[in-house]
PQR file of N, CA, C, O and H, with PARSE charges and radii, in Angstrom:
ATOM      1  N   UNK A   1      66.984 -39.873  42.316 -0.4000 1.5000
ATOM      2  CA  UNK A   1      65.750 -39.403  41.738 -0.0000 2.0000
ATOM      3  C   UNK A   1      65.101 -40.562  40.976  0.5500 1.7000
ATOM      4  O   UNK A   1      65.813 -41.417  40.448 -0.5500 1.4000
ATOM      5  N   UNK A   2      63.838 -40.607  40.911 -0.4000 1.5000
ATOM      6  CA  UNK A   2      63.142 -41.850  40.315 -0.0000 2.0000
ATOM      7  C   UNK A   2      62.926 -41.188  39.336  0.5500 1.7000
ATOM      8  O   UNK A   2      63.306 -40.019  39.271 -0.5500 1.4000
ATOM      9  H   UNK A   2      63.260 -39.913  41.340  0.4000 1.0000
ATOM     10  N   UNK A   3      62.099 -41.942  38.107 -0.4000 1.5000
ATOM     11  CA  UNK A   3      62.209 -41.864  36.591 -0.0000 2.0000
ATOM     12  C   UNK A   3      60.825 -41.285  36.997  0.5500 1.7000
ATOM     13  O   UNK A   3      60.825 -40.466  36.077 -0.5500 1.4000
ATOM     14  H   UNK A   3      61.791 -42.891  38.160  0.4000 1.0000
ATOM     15  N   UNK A   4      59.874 -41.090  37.504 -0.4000 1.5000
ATOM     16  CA  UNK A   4      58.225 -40.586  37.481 -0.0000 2.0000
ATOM     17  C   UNK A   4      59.128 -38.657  38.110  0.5500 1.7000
ATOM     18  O   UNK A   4      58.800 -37.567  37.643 -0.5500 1.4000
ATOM     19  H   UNK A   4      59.874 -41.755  38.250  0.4000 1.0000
ATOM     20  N   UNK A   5      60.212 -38.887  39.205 -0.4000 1.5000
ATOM     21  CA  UNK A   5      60.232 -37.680  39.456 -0.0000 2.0000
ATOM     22  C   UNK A   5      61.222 -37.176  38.088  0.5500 1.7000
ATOM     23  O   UNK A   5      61.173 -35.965  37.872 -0.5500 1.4000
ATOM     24  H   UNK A   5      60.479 -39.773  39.585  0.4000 1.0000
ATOM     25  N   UNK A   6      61.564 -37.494  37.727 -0.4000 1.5000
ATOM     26  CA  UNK A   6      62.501 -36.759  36.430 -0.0000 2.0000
ATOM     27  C   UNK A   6      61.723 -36.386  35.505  0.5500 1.7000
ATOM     28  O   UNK A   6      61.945 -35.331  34.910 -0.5500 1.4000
ATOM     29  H   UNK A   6      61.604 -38.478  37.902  0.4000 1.0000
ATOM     30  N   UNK A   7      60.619 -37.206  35.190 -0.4000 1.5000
ATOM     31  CA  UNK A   7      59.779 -36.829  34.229 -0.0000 2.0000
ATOM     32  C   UNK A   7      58.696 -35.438  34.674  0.5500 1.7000
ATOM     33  O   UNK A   7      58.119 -34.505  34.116 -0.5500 1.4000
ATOM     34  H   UNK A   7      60.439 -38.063  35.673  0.4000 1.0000
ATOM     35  N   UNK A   8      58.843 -35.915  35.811 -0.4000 1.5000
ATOM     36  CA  UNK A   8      58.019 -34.555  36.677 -0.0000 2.0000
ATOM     37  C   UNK A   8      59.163 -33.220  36.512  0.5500 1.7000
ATOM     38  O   UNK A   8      58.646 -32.115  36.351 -0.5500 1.4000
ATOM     39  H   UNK A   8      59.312 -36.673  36.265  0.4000 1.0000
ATOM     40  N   UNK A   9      59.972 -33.257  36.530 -0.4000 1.5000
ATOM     41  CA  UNK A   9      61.014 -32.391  36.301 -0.0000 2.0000
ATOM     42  C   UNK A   9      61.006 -31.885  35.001  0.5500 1.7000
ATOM     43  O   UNK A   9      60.570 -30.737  34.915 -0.5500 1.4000
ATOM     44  H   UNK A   9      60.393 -34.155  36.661  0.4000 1.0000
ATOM     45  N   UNK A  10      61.421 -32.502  33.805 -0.4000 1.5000
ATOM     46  CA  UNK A  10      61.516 -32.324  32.241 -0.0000 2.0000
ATOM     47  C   UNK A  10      60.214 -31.647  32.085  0.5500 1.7000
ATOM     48  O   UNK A  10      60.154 -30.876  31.127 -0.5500 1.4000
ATOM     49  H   UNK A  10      61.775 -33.435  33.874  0.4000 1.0000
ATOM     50  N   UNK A  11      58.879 -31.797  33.012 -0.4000 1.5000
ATOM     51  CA  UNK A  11      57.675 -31.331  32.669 -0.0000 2.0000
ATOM     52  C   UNK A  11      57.865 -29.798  33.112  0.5500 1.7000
ATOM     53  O   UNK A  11      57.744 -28.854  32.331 -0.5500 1.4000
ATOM     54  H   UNK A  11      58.928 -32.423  33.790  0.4000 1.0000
ATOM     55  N   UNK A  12      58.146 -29.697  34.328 -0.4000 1.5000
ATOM     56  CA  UNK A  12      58.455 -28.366  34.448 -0.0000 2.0000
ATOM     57  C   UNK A  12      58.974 -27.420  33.833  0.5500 1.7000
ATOM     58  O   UNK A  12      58.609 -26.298  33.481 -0.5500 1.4000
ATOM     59  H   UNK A  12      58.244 -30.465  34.962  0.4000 1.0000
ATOM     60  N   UNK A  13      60.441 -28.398  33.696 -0.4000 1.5000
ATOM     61  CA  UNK A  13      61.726 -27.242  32.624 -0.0000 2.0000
ATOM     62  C   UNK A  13      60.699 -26.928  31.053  0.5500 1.7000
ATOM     63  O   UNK A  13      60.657 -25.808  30.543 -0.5500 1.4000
ATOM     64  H   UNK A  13      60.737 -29.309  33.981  0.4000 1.0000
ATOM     65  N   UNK A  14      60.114 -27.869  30.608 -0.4000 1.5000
ATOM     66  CA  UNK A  14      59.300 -27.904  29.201 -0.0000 2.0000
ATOM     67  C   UNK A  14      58.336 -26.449  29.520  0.5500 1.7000
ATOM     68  O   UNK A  14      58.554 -25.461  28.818 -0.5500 1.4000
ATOM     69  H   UNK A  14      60.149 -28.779  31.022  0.4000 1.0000
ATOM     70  N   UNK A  15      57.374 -26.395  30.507 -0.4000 1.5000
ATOM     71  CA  UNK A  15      56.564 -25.595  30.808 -0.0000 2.0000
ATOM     72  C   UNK A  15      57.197 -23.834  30.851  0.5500 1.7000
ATOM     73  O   UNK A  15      56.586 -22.862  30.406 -0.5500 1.4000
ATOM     74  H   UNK A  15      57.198 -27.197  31.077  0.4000 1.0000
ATOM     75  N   UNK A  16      58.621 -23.817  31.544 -0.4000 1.5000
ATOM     76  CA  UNK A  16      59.202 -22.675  31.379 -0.0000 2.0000
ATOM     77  C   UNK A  16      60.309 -22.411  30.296  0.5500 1.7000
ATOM     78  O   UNK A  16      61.092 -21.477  30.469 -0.5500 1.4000
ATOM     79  H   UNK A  16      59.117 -24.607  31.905  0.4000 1.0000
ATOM     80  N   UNK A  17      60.390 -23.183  29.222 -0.4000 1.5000
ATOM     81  CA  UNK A  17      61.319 -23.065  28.194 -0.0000 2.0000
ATOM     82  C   UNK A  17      60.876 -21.933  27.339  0.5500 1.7000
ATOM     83  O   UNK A  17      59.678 -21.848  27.068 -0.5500 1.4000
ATOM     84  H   UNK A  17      59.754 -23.942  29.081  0.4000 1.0000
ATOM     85  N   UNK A  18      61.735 -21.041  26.879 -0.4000 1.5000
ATOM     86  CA  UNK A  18      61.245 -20.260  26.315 -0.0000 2.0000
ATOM     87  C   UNK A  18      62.103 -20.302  24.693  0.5500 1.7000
ATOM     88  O   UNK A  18      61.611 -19.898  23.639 -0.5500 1.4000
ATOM     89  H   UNK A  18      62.708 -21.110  27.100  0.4000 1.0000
ATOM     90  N   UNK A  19      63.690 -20.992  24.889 -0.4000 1.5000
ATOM     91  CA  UNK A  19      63.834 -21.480  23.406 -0.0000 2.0000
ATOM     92  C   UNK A  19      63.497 -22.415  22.647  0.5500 1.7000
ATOM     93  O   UNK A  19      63.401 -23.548  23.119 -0.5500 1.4000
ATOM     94  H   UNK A  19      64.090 -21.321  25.745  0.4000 1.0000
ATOM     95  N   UNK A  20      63.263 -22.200  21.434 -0.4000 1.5000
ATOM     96  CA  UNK A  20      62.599 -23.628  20.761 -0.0000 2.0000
ATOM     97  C   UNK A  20      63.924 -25.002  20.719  0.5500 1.7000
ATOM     98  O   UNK A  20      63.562 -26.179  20.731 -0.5500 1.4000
ATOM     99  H   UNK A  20      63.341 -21.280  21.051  0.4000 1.0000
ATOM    100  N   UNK A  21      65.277 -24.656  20.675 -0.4000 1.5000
ATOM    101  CA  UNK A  21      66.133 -25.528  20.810 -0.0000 2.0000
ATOM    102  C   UNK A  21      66.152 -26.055  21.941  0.5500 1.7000
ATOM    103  O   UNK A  21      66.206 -27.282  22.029 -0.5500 1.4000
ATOM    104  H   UNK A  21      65.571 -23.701  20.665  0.4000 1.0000
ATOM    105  N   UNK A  22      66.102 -25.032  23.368 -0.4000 1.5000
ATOM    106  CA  UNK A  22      65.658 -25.996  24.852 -0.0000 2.0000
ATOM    107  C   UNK A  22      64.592 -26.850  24.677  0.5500 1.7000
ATOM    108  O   UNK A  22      64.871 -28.036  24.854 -0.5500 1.4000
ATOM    109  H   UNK A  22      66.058 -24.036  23.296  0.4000 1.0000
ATOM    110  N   UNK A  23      63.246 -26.551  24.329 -0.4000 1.5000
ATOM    111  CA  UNK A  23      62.101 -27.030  24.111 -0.0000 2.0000
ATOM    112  C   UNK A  23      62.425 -28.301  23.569  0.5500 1.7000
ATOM    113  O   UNK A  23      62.231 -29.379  24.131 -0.5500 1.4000
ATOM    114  H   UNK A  23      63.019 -25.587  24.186  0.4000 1.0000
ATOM    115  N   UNK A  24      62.948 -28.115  22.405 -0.4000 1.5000
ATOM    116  CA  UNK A  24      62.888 -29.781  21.900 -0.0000 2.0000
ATOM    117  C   UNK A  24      63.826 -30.813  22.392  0.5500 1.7000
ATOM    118  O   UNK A  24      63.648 -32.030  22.331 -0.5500 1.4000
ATOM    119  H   UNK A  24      63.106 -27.240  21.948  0.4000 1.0000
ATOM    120  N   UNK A  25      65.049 -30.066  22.988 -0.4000 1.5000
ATOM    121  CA  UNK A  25      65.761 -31.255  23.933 -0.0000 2.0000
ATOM    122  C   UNK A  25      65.426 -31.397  24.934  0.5500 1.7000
ATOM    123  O   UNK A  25      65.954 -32.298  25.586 -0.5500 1.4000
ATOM    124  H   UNK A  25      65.193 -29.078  23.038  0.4000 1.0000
ATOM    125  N   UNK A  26      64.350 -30.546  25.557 -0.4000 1.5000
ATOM    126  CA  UNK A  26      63.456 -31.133  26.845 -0.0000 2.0000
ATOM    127  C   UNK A  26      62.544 -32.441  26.332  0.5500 1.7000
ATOM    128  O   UNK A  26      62.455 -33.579  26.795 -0.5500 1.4000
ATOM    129  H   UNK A  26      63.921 -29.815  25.027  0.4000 1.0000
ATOM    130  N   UNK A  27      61.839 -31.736  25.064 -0.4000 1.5000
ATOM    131  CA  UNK A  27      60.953 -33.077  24.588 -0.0000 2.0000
ATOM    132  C   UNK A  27      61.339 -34.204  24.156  0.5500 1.7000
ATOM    133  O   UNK A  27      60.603 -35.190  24.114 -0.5500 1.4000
ATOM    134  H   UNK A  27      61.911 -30.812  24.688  0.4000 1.0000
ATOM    135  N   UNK A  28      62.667 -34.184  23.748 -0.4000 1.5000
ATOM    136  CA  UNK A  28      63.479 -35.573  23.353 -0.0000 2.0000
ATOM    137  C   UNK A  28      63.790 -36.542  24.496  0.5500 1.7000
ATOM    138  O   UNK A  28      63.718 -37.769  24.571 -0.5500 1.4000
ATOM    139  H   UNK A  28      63.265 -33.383  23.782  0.4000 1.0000
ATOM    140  N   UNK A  29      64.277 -35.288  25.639 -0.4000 1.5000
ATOM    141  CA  UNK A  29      64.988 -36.217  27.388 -0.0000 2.0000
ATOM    142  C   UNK A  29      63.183 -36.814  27.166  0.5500 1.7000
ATOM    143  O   UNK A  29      62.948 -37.945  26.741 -0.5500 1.4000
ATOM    144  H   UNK A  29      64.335 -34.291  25.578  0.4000 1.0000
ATOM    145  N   UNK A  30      62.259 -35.984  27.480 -0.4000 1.5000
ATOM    146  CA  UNK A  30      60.555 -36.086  28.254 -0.0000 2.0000
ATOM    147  C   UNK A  30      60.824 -37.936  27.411  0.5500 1.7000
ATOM    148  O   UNK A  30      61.270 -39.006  27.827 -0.5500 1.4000
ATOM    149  H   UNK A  30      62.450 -35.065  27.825  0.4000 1.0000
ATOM    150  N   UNK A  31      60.358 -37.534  26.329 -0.4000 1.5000
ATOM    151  CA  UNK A  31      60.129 -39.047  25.487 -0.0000 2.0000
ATOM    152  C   UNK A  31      60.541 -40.404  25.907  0.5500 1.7000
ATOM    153  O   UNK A  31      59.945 -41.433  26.228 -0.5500 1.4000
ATOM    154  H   UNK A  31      59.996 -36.666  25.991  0.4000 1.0000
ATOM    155  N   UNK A  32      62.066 -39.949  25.761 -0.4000 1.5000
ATOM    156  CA  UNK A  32      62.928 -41.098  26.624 -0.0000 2.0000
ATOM    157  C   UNK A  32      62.855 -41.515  27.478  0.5500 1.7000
ATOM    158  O   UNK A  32      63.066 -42.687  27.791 -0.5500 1.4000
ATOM    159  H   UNK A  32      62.550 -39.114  25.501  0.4000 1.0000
ATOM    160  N   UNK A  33      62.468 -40.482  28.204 -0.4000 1.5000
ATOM    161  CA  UNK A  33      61.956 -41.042  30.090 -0.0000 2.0000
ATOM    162  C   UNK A  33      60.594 -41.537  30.094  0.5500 1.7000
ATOM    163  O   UNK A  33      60.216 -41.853  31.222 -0.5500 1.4000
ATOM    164  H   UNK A  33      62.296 -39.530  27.950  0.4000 1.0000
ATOM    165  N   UNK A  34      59.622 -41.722  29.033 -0.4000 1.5000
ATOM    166  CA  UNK A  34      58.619 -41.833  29.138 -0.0000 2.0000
ATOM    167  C   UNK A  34      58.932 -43.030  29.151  0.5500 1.7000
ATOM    168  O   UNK A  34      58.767 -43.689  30.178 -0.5500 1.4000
ATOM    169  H   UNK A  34      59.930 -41.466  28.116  0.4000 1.0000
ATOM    170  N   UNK A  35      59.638 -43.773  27.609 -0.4000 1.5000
ATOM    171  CA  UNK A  35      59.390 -44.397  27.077 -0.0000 2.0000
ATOM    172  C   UNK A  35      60.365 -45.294  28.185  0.5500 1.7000
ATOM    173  O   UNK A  35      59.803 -46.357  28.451 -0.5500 1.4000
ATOM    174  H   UNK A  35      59.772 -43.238  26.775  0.4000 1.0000
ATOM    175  N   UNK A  36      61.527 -45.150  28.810 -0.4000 1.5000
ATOM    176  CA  UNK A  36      61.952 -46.181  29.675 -0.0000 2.0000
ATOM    177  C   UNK A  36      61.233 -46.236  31.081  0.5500 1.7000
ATOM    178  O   UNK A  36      61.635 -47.012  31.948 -0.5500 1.4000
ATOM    179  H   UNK A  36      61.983 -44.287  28.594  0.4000 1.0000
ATOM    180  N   UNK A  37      60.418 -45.595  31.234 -0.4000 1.5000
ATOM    181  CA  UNK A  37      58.927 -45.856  32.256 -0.0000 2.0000
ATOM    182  C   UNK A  37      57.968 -47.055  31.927  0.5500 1.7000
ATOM    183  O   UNK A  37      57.626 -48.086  32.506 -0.5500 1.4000
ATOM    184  H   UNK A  37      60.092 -44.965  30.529  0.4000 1.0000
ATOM    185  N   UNK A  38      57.734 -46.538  30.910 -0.4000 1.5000
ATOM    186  CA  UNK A  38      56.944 -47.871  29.917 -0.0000 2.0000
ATOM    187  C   UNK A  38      57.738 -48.882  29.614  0.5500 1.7000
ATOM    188  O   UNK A  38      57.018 -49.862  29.427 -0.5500 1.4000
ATOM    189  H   UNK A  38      58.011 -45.700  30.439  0.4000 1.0000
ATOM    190  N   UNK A  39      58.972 -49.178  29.454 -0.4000 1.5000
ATOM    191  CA  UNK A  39      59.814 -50.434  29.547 -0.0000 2.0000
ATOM    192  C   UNK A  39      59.839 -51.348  30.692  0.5500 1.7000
ATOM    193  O   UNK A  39      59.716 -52.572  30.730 -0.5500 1.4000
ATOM    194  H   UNK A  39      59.558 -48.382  29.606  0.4000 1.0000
ATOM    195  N   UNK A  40      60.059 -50.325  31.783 -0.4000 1.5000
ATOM    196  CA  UNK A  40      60.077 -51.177  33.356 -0.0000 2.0000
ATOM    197  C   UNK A  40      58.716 -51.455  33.815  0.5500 1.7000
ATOM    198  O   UNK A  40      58.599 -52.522  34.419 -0.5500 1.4000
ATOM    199  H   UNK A  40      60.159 -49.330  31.752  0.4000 1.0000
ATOM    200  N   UNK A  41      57.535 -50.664  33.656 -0.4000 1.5000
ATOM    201  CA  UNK A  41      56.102 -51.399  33.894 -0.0000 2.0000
ATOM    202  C   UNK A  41      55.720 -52.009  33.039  0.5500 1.7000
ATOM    203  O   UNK A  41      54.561 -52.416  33.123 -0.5500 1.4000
ATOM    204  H   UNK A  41      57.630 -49.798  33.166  0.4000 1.0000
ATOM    205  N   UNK A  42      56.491 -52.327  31.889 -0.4000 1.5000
ATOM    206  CA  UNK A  42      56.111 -53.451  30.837 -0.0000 2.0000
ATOM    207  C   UNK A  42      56.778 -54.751  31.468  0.5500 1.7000
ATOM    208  O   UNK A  42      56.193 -55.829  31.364 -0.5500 1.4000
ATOM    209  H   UNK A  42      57.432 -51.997  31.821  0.4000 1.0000
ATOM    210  N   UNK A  43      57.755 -54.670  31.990 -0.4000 1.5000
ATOM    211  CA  UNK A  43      58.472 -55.828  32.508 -0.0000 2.0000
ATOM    212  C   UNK A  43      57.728 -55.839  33.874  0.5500 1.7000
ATOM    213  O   UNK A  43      57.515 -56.945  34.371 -0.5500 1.4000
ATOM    214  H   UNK A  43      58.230 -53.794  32.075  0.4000 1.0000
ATOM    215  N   UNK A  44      57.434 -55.058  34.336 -0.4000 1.5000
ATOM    216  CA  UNK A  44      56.501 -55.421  35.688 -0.0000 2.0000
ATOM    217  C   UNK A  44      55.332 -56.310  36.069  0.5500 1.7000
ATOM    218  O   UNK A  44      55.044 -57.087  36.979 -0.5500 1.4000
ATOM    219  H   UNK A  44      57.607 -54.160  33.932  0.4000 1.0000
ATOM    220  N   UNK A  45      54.702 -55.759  34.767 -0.4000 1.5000
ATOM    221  CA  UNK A  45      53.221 -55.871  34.766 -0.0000 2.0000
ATOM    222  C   UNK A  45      53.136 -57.350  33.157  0.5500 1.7000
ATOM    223  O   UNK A  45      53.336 -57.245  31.947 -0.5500 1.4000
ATOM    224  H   UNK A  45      54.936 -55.127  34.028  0.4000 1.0000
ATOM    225  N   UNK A  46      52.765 -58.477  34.009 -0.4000 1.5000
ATOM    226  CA  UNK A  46      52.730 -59.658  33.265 -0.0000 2.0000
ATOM    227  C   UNK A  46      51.472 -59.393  32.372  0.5500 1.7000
ATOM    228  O   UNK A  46      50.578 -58.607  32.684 -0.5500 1.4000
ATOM    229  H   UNK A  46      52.602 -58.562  34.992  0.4000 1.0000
ATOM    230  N   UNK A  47      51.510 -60.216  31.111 -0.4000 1.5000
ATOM    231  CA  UNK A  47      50.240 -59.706  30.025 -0.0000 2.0000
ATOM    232  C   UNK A  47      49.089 -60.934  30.619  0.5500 1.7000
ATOM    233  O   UNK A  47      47.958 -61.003  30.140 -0.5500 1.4000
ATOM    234  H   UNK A  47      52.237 -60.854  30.858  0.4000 1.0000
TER
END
């Protein structure tokens, strides 16, 4: 699975969460995956 489809995933599970404790460890994984998305097209993409 690629990191754009996981995040596509965490978006889903987020969308049907109905506990607030699921909810926020969906939004903690979401973040993380964002944020190591933005790590590898930071290293991709020269300034």
């Amino acid at each position: 699975m690629t990191i754009e489809q996981h995040i596509e995933e965490l978006r889903a599970e987020l969308r049907n969460a109905v506990d607030r404790k699921e909810r926020q460890q969906i939004v903690a994984e979401l973040a993380a995956a964002v944020a190591e998305l933005d790590a590898l097209l930071e290293k991709m993409v020269p300034d």
